[in-house]
C-alpha positions in Angstrom: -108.3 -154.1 -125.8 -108.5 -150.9 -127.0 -105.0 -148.4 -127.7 -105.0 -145.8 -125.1 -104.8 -143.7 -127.7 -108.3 -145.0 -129.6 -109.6 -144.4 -125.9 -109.1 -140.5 -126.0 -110.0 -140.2 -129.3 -113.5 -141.5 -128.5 -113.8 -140.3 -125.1 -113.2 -136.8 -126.8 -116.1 -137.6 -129.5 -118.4 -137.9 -126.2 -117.9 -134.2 -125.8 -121.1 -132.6 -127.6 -118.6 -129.4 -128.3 -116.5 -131.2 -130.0 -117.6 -133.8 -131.9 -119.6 -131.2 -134.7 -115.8 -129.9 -135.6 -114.8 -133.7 -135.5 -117.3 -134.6 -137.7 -116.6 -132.6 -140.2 -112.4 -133.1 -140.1 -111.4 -135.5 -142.5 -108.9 -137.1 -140.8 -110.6 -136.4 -137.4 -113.8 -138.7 -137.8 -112.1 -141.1 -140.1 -110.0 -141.8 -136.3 -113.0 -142.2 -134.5 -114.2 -144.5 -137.0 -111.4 -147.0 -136.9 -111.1 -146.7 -133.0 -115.0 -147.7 -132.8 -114.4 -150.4 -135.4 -111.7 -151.7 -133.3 -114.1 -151.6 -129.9 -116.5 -153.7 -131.9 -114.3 -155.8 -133.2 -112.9 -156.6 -129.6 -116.1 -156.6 -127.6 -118.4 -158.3 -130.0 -116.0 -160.6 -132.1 -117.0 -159.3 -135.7 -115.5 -159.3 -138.8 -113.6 -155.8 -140.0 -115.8 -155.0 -142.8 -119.0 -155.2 -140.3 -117.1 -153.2 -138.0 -116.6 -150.3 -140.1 -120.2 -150.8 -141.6 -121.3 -150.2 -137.5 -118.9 -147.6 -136.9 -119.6 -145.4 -139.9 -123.9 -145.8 -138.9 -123.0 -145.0 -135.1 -120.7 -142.0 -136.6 -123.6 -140.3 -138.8 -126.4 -140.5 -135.9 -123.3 -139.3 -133.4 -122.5 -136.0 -135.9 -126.4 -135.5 -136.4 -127.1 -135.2 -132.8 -124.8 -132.9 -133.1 -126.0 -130.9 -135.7 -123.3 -132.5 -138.5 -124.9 -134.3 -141.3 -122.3 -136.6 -143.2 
């Protein structure tokens, strides 16, 4: 189960507005990272380091939709 507080984080990345300024916090998208790792690592069962692997892909076609390339 995911924190209630991983839960904001990435229900607030859904908002189009806000993820560009998200993407391109240091801290910020480094959050949303480790809260999507921890989804995928609940829902689908898989190891950390494939996790964060996923996470960081989802991230970088997230922030380019966007209109942030990192």
């Amino acid at each position: 189960m995911v924190s209630p507080h991983c839960e904001r984080i990435l229900r607030n990345f859904e908002d189009l507005i806000n993820r560009k300024e998200i993407c391109w916090d240091f801290r910020e998208i480094r959050a949303v990272v480790m809260c999507k790792a921890w989804e995928l690592m609940e829902k689908e069962h898989i190891p950390f380091r494939e996790a964060i692997r996923r996470a960081w892909d989802w991230a970088k076609i997230e922030c380019a939709e966007a209109g942030a390339y990192i």
